[in-house]
N, C-alpha and C positions, 0 to 999 in steps of 0.2 A: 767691400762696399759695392753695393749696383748701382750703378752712376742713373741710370737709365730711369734706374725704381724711385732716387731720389732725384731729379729732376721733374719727373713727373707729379712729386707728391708737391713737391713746389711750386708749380705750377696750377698746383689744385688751393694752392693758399690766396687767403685776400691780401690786396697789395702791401696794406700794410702791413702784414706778418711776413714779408716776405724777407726782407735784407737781415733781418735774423735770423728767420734758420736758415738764411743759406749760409749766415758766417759763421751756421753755428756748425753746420755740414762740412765745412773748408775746414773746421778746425779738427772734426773726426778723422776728417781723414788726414791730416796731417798726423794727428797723433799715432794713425795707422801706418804712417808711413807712405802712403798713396799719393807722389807728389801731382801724377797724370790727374787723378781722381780732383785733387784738389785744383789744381790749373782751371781746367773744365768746369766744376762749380762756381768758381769764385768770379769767372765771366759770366756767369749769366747774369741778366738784366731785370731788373723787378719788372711786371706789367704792366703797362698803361691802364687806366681803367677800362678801354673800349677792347682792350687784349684780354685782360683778364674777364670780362663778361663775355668775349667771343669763346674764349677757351672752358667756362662753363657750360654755355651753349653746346659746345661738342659733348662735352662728356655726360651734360644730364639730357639731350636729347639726340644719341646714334643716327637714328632712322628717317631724321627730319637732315642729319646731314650729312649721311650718304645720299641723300634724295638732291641735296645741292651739288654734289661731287659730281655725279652723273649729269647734270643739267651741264656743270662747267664742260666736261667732256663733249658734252652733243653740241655748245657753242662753240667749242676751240674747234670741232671740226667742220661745221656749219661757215664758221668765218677763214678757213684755210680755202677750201673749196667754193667759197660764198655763193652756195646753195641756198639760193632767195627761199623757198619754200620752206626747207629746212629751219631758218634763221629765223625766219617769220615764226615758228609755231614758237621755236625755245627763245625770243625773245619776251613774245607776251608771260611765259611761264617766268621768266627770269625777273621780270619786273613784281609780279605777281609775288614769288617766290620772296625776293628780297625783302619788300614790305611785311611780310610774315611770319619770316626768321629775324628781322630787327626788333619788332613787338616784339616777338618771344623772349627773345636776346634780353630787353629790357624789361618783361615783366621777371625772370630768372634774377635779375640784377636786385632790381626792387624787393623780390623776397629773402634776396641773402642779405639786404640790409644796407645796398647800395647803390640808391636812385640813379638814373645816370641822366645828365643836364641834355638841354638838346645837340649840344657840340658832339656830344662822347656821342649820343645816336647817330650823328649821322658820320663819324668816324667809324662806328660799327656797321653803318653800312655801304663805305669805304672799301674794309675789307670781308664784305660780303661780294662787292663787286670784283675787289683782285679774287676771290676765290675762283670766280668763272673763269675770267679771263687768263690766269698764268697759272698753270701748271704745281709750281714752284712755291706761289705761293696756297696754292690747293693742299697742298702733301704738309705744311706747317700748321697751317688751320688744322684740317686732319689729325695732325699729332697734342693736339689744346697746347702747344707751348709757347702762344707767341707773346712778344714782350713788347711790341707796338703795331702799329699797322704798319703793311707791306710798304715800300718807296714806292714800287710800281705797280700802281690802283689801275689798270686798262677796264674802259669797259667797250662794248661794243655798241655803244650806242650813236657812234659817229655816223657807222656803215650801217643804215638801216635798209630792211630791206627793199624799201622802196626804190632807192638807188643805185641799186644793184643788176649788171646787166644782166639783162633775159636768158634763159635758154634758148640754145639754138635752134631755129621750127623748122621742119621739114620741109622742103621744097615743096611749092603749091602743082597739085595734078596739073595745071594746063600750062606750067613754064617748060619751053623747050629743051631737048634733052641733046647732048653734041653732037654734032654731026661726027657720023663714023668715019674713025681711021681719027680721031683729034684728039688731043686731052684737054682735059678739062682742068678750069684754073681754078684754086680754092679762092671762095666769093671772098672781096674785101670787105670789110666794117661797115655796115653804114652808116650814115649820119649820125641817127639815134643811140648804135651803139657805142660809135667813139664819146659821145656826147657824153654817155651814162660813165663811160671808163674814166672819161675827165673828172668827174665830178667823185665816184669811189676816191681818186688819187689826191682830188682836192682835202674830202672828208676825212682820209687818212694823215694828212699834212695837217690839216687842223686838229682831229683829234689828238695827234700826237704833243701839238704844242699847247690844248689844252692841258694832256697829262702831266706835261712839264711844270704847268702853272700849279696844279692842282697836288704835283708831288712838292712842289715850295710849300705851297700855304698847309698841307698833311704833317710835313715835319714842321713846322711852326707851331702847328696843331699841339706836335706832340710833346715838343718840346715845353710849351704851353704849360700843358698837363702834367708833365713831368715836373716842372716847375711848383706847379698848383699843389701835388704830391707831397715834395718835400715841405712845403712852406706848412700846408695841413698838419702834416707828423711832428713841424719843430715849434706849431702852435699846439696842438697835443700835450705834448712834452712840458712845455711849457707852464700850459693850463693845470698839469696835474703839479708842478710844482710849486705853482703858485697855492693850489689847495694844502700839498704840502705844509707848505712855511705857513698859511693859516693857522693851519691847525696845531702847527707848532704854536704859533703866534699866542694863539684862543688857550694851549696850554701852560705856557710861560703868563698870561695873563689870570688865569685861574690860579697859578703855583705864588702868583706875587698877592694877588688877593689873603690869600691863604696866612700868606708869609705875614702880610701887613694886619691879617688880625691877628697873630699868634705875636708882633710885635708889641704891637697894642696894651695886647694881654698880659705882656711880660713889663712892657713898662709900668702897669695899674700894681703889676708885683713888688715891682720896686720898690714902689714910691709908699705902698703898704708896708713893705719891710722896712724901709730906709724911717718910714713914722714909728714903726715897732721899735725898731735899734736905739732910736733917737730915747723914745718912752724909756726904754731897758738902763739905758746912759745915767739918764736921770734919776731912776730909782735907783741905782746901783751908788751914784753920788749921796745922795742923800741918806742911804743904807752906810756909805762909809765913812759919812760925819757925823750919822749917831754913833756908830760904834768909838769912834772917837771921843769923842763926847763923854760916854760911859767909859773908857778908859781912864782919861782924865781924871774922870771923877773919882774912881776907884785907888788910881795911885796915889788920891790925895788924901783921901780917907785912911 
């Protein structure tokens, strides 16, 4: 068994096909003997709804998201180096980008037959935004198999590039140059630039503790959904068994109809014969005191 080949076809299933055949996969390969193979299946996670339409998104549209991988790349390195210029361009792209890969995201969902609420949109575009921002979770998206959104959503819109200090500008032609035989001291900060550093350091401290908040209420999210999941599947279930026993119902109500005319039917028989018998009784009486009769008569004779 190829673990890899059937993970991934799993992964290509709607959620709710999905804890079937993985137990059904656990069970192949148990009977293969494969207890590795089996371990490894049997952990994996059914997918959120906003996982399972991210992991469509990859596979029915490549080229829209290698176009997002690349974008993440130019801001992971745009915000190491916070190259204002840089960050500024792949910013508005990112913005741009994400609103256009979530549409797609959810018109893809809509035609496989599974609208997605506005929560699950913007959980998909949750982890549109971990795709830029981490690496880690770039290479998961990448692979369509994820089973929820990332914990760590970073986006980079804390450190915008407005905030960001300047590059450093060339000494102006008419500032004095050192007097020889001296060295020269490298120029301190100035005002504005320490100013701009404070404020990167601040927007880095809040972003961060935004993302803390925003990884609480993510997994609440998904927990949510997950929630939402199984209650759907064990009203499903449900629903079809109650059609069931209807139709049992609607049958056994058909079968006693049936039953009760062919009783009917059988009593009208009865009570025909039981008057028949009765008739017979009496002829047969009356047949056995003439002959009597004429007996009599005869022995007397």
């Amino acid at each position: 068994m190829d673990v890899e080949d059937v993970i991934d076809a799993l992964y290509g299933l709607r959620p709710e096909e999905f804890v079937a055949a993985r137990d059904a996969r656990v069970a192949e390969a148990r009977r293969a003997k494969d207890a590795a193979a089996a371990r490894r299946i049997a952990g994996l996670r059914r997918p959120t709804l906003a996982a399972w339409a991210s992991n469509l998104f990859v596979r029915r549209r490549p080229k829209e998201a290698e176009r997002l991988l690349e974008l993440g790349e130019t801001l992971r390195q745009a915000h190491r180096t916070l190259d204002a210029g840089q960050l500024r361009q792949a910013s508005r792209r990112q913005h741009q980008m994400i609103t256009v890969l979530a549409r797609e995201t959810a018109e893809l969902a809509q035609q496989a037959g599974l609208p997605l609420t506005e929560a699950v949109r913007h959980e998909v575009e949750q982890i549109l935004h971990g795709v830029l921002a981490d690496a880690q979770v770039a290479a998961e998206w990448a692979a369509a198999r994820l089973a929820k959104a990332p914990a760590a959503t970073v986006d980079f819109t804390a450190v915008t590039p407005e905030i960001l200090p300047e590059r450093p500008r060339p000494p102006a032609a008419t500032a004095s140059a050192p007097a020889r035989g001296t060295k020269s001291r490298p120029a301190k900060p100035d005002r504005r630039t320490r100013a701009r550093r404070e404020r990167v350091n601040q927007a880095r401290a809040h972003s961060e503790e935004a993302e803390t908040e925003a990884r609480r209420s993510q997994d609440a999210l998904s927990r949510a959904e997950e929630a939402k999941q199984a209650a759907d599947a064990r009203s499903g279930r449900a629903r079809d068994r109650v059609a069931e026993l209807e139709e049992q119902l609607q049958g056994a109500r058909e079968e006693l109809r049936e039953a009760t005319e062919a009783a009917g039917l059988a009593g009208t028989a009865v009570r025909n014969a039981a008057r028949a018998a009765d008739k017979a009784r009496r002829t047969a009486d009356r047949a056995r005191r003439e002959l009597d009769r004429l007996t009599e008569a005869a022995d007397e004779a």
